[in-house]
N, C-alpha and C positions, 0 to 999 in steps of 0.2 A: 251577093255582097250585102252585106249589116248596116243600117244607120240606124242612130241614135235619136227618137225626135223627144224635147226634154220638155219647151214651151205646153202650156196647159190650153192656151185659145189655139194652139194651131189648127186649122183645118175644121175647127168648127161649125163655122158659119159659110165654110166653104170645101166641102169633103173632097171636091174634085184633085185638091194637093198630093192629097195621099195616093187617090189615081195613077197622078204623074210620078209621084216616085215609082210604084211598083210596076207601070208598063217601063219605066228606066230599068226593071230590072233588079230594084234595091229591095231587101225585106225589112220590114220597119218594126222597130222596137220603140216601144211608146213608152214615156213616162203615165202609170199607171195609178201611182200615189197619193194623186191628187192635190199634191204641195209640192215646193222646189225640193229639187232632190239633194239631199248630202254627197257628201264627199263619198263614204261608202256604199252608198245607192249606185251613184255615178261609176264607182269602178266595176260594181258588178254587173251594168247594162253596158258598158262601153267596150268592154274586155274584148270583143271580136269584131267591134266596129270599125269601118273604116270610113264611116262618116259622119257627121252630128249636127241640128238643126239645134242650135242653143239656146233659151232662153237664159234666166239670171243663175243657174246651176254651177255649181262649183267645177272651172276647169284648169285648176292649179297643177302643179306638178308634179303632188302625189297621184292625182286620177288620171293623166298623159301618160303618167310610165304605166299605169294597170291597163292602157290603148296602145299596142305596142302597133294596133295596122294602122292607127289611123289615120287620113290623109287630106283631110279636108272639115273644117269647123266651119259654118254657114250661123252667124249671130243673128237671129231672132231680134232685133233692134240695133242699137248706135254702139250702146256702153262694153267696153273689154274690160272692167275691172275683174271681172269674174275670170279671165282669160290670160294663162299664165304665154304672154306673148314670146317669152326669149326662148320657152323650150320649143316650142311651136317652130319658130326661125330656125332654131338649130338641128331640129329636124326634118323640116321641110315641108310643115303643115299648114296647105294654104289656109289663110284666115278672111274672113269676109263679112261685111256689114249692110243690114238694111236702109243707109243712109236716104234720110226725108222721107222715108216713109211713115213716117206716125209722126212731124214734126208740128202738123195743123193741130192734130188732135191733142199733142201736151200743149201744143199754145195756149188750144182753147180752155183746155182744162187749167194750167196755170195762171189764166186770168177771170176763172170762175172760185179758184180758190182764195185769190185777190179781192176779188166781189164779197165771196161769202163770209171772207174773217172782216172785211171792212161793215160790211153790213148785218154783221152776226146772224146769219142766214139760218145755219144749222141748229142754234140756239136757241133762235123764234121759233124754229117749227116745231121743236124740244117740248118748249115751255105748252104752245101752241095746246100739242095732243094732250099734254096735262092740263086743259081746260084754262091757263094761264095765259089773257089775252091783253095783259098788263104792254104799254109801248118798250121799245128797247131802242136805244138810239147809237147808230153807228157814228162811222167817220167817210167823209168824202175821197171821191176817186177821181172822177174827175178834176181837169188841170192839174194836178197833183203832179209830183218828181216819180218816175219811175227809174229804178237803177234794175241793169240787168248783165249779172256775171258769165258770161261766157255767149260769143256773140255771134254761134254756127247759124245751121238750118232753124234749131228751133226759138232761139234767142231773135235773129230775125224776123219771124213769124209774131214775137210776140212785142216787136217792136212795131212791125207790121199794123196790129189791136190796138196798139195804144195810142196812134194817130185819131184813131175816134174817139178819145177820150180826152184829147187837148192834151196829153201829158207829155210835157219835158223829158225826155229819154238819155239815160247816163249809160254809157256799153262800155263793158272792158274784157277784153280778149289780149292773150298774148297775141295772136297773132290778128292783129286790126284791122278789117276789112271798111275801108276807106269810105267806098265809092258805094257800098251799101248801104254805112252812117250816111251820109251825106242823102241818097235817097229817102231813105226812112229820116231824115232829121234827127241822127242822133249825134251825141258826142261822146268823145271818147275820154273816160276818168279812170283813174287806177280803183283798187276794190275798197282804202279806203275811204277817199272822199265819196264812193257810192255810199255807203256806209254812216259817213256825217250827214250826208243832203239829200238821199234819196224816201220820201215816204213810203214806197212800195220797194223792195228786193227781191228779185227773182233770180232764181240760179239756172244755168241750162250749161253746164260745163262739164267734161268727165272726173272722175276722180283716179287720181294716180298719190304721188307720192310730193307734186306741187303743189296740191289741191287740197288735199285731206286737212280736215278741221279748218277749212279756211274759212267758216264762219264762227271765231271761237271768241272766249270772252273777253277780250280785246275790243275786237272788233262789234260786239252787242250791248257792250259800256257807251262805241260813239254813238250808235244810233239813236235815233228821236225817239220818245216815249211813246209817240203815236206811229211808230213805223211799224212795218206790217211784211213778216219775212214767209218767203215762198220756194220751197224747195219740191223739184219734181223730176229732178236730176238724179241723184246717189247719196245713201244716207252719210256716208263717208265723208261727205262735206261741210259737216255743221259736229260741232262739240254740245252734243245732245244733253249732256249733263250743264254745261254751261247757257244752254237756250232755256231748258228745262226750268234752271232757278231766275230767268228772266221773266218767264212768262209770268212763274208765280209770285214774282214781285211786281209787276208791272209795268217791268223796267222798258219793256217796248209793247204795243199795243196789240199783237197777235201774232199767229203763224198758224200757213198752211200746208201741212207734211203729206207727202203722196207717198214718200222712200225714209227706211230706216237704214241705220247700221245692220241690223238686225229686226226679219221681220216677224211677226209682230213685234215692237218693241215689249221688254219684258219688263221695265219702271211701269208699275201702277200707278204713276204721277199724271202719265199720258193722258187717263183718263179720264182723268178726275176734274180738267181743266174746261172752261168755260172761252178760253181767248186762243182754242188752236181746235183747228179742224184738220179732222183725220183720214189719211186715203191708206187702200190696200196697194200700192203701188200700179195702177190702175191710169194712171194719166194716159198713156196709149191705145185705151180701149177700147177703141170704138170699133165698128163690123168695117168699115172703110181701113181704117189704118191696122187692122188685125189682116183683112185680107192682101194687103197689099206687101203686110214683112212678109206675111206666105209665100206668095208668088215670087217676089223677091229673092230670099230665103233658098227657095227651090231652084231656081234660076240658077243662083248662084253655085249650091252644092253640087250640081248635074253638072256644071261647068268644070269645077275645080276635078272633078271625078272623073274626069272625061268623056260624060255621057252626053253631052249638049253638043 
């Protein structure tokens, strides 16, 4: 029996993974390429598989029909926008996610990306190795409003941080988990008033067809000059062109991008900019939360396969 393993940290920092598949029995086909695989990549490693360890790789319904066996999709993380869900159902292919497993790790990292546009961290150190030791003066974080869209495991988490920082916490989740706000101190606001009153925005929400552009320029016209937006979610979720000509006018005070639409993003604008610091999509990567979607991961696929 064939699987498909697509994630690029799988099993690296812990080989034993791959152990466990093959005494299961499974022969493993590796994404090899060293970057996410296309659509056509996808159909030509999947064509005989009848199971797949997925990272962010395209599993739409063109690359489903070219996997006529397969019977079981095991997500390498949280997000299924990559994952064409209805053919899946229609055909009876279980689906499964690494839920909370790397939810510390994007906390951590979306309130280091919070730190670093507030305190133009990447910038100092810039100038720094060009012998430029000139001061650069941020903006505060502490007491500050934090708003944060989408209010799961890792929104949580990063509500969790922000008790140490004194800040006021705004959460909005369709579906509002009460008794959570009310532990962590937070309250509950719709996306715009996050948007009018919060100095810090952070997104932790999936992107679907609710979601999509839901940070668009509407929404970056309320915002305060000095607010300071943080995506580590789905690039799907922010009108890229519309944050783009924010930054470069000043019209809010920074952003820090972990996820594009498109990775790398391909506007040379990205670059060029001094008030937005940039991730490879990397928020979940630590040796802890990388071993742990593994294990997870595997658990899950051996399940769904009948091997567990």
């Amino acid at each position: 029996m064939k699987i498909l393993v697509t994630p690029r940290s799988f099993g690296t920092t812990n080989p034993a993974l791959f152990e466990r598949l093959g005494a299961a029995g499974l022969q493993v086909v590796r994404n090899d390429t060293g970057g996410i695989l296309s659509a056509a990549r996808m159909k030509e490693k999947i064509a005989d598989c009848e199971g797949i360890i997925l990272g962010v790789d395209p599993l739409n319904a063109e690359v489903l029909a070219a996997a006529p066996l397969l019977r079981a999709v095991a997500r390498y993380g949280v997000g299924l926008d990559n994952v064409d869900l209805a053919v899946c159902k229609t055909r009876g292919i279980a689906v499964s996610r690494t839920v909370g497993a790397n939810s510390n790790a994007v906390a951590d990292y979306a309130f280091g990306l919070m730190l670093a546009v507030a305190r133009k961290t990447t910038l100092m150190d810039r100038r720094c190795r060009e012998k430029d030791w000139r001061k650069i003066t941020g903006i505060d974080m502490y007491g500050k409003i934090l708003g944060i869209i989408g209010f799961g495991a890792v929104g949580k988490c990063v509500a969790e941080r922000a008790r140490g920082f004194s800040m006021r916490v705004l959460v909005h989740d369709p579906v509002f988990d009460a008794q959570a706000a009310a532990e962590l101190g937070a309250e509950s606001a719709d996306v715009d008033a996050i948007c009018r009153e919060a100095d810090f925005i952070t997104l932790h929400t999936p992107l679907d067809d609710a979601t999509r552009n839901l940070i668009n320029s509407r929404r970056l016209a309320m915002m305060k000059t000095t607010a300071v937006l943080v995506n580590t979610a789905r690039g799907g979720l922010i009108d890229e062109a519309a944050l783009l000509a924010a930054l470069r006018e000043g019209r809010i005070y920074g952003a820090g991008l972990d996820v594009f639409a498109k990775e790398p993003p391909p506007d040379q604008g990205w670059y060029n900019l001094d008030n937005v610091v940039l991730g490879s999509h990397c928020a979940a990567s630590t040796n802890g939360a990388t071993e742990t979607m593994g294990t997870m991961a595997v658990d899950n696929l051996l399940r769904d396969l009948g091997l567990a």
